[in-house]
KOLDOPA-602340 format. One line per 4 residues: number of its first residue (from 1); their letters; for each residue y negated, z negated, x negated of N, C-alpha, C. Coordinates in nm, 4 decimals. Layout:
BEGIN
NUM> A> Y/Z/X/Y/Z/X/Y/Z/X ~ ...;
This chain:
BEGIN
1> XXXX> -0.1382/5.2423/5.6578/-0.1250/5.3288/5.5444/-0.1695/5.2530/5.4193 ~ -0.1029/5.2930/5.2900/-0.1233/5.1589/5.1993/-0.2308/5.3311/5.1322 ~ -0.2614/5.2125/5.0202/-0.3927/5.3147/4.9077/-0.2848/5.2715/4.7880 ~ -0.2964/5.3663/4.7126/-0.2541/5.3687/4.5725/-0.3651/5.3960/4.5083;
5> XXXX> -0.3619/5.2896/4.3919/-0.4647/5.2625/4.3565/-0.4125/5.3407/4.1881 ~ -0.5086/5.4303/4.1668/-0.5454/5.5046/4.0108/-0.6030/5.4547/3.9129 ~ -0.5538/5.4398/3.7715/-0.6330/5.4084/3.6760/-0.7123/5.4982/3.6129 ~ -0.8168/5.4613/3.5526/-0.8919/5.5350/3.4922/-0.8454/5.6073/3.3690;
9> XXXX> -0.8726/5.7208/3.3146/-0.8192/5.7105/3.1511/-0.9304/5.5707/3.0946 ~ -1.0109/5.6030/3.0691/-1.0809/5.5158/3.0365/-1.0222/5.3320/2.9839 ~ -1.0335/5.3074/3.1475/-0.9647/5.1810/3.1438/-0.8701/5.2204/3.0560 ~ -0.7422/5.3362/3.0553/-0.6130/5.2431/2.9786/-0.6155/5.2630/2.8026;
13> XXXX> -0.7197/5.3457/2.8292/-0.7970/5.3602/2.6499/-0.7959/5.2272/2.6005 ~ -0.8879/5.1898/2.6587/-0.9608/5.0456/2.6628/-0.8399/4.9132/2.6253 ~ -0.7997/4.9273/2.7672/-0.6400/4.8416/2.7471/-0.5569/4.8655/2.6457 ~ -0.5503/5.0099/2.5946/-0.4732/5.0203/2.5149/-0.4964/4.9837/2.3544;
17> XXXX> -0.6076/4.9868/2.3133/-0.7235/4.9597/2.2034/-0.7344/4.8291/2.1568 ~ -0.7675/4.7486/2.2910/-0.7906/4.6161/2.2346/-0.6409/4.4951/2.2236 ~ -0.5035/4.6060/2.2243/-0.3514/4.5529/2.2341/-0.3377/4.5142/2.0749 ~ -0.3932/4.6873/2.0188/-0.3249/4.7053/1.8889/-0.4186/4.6253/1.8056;
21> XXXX> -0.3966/4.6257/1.6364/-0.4449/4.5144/1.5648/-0.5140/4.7129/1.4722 ~ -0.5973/4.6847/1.4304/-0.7671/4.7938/1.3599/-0.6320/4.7923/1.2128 ~ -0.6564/4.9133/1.1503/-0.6109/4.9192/0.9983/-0.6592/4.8259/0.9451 ~ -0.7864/4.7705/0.9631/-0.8445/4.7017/0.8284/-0.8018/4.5084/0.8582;
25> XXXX> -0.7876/4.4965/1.0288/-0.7476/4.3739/1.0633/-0.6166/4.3390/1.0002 ~ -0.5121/4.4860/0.9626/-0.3589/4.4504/0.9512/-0.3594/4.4615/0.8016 ~ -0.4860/4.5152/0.6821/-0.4581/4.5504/0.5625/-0.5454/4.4019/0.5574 ~ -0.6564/4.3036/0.6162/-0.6107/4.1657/0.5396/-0.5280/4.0766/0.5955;
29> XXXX> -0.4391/4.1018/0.7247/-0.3258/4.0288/0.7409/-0.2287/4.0775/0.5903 ~ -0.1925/4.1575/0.5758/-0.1188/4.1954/0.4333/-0.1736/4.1318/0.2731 ~ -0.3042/4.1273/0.2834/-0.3977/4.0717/0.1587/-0.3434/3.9050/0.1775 ~ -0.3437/3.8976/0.3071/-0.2993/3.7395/0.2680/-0.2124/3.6889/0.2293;
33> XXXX> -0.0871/3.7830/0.2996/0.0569/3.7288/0.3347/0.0693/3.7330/0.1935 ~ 0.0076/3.8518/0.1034/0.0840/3.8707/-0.0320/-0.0088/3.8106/-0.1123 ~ -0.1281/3.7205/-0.1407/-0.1880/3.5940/-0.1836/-0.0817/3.4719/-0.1487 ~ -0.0392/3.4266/-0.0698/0.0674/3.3161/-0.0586/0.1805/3.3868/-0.1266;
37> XXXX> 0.2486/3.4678/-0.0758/0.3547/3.5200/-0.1597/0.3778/3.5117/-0.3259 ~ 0.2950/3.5411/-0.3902/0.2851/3.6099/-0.5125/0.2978/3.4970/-0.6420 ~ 0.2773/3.3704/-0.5661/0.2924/3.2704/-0.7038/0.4177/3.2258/-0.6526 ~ 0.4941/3.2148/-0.5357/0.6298/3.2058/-0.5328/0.6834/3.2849/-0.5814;
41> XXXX> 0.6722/3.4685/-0.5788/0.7731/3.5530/-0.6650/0.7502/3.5275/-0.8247 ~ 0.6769/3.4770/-0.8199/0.6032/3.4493/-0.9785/0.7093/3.3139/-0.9946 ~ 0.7180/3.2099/-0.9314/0.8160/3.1549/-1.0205/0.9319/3.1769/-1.0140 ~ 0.9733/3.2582/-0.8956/1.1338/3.3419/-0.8638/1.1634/3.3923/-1.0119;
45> XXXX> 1.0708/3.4706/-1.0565/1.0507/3.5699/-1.1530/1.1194/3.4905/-1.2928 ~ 0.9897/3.3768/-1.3071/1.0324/3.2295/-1.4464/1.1708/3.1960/-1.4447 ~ 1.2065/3.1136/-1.2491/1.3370/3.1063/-1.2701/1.4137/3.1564/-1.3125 ~ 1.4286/3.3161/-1.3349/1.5550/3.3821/-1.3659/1.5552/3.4382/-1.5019;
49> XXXX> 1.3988/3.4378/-1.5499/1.4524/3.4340/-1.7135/1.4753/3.3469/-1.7656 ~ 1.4331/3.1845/-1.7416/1.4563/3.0926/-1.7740/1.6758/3.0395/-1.7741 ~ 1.7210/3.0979/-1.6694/1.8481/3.1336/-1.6765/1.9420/3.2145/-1.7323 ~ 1.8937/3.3582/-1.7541/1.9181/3.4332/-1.8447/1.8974/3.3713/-1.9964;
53> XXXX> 1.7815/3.3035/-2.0109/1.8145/3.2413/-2.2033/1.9034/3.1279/-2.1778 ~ 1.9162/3.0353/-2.0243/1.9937/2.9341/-2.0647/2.1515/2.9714/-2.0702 ~ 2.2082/3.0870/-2.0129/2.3294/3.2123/-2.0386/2.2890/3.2050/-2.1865 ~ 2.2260/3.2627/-2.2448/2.2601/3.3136/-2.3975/2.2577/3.2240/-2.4463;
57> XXXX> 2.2367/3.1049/-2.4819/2.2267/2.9746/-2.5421/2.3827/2.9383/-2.5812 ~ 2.4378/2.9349/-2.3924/2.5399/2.9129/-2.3749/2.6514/3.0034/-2.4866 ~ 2.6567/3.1003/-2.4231/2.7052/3.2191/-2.5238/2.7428/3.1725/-2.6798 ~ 2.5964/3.1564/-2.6997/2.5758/3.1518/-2.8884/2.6691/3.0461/-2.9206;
61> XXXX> 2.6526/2.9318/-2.8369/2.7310/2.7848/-2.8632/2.8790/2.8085/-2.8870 ~ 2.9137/2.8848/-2.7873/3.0335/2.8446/-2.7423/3.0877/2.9907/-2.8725 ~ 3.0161/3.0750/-2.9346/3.0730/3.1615/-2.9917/3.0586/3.0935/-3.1280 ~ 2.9950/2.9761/-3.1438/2.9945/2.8843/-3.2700/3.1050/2.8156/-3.2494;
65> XXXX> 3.1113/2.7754/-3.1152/3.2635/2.6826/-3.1625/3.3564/2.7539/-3.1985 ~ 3.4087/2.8873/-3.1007/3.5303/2.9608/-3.1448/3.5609/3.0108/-3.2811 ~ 3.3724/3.0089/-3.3543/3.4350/3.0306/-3.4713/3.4743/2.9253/-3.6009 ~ 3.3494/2.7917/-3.5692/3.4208/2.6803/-3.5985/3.5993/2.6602/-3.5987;
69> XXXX> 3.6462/2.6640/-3.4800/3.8065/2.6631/-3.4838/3.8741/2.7613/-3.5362 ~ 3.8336/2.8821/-3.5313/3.9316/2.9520/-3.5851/3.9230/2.9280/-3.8023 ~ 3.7899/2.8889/-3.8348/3.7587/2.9067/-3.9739/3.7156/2.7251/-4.0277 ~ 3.8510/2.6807/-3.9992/3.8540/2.5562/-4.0686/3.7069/2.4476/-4.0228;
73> XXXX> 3.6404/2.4202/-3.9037/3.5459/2.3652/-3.9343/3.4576/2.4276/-3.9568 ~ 3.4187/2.5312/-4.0551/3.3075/2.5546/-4.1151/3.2015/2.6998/-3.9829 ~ 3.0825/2.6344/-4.0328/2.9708/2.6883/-3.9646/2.9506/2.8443/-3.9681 ~ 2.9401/2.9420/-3.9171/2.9105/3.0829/-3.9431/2.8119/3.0935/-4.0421;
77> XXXX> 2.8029/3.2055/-4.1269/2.6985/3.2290/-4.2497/2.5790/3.2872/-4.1861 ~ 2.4746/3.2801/-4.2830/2.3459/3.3351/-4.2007/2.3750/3.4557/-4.2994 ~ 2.3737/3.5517/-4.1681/2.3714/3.6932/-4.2475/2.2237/3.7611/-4.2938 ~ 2.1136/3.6857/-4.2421/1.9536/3.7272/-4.2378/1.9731/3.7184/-4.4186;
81> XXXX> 1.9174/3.8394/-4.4322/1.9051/3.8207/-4.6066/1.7672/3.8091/-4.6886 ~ 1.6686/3.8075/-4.5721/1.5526/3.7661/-4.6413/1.5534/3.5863/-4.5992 ~ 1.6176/3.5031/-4.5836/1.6420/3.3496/-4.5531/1.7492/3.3297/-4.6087 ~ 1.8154/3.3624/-4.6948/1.9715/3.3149/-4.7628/1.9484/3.2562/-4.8649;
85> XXXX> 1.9904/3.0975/-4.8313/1.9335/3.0083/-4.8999/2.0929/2.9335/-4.9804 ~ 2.1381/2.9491/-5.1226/2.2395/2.9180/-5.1765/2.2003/2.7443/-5.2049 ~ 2.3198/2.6560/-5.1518/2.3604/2.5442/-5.1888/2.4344/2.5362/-5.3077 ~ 2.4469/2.4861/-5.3858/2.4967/2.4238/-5.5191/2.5354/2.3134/-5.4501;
């Protein structure tokens, strides 16, 4: 005749307890992950404004040339009217 053998609650408390990871073990696994993280999204962040002005740059240029060609050569006027500086 065989025995079947019973677990305790106890025991699978136990077993079961020391599987999982404590709130506070998994909130500084998280403190860390997002300490390494955070100066990489930080230059993710630089990169893409740094692209966005090098887009508008682009833009401005290329809307100087079109108007260069269409107006003989000549440069667009500065419309700012506190800097309007007359050549003679």
């Amino acid at each position: 005749m065989t025995q079947i053998r019973t677990i305790n609650e106890t025991d699978a408390r136990t077993r079961y307890v020391t599987r999982i990871f404590t709130l506070i073990e998994l909130l500084v696994i998280i403190a860390i992950l997002a300490a390494i993280l955070l100066p990489a999204l930080d230059m993710a962040k630089k990169k893409g404004k740094e692209s966005v002005c090098m887009n508008n740059l682009r833009q401005l240029s290329l809307g100087v040339l079109m108007y260069t060609s269409d107006y003989e050569d000549r440069v667009p006027p500065n419309w700012n009217t506190n800097t309007v500086r007359v050549i003679s």
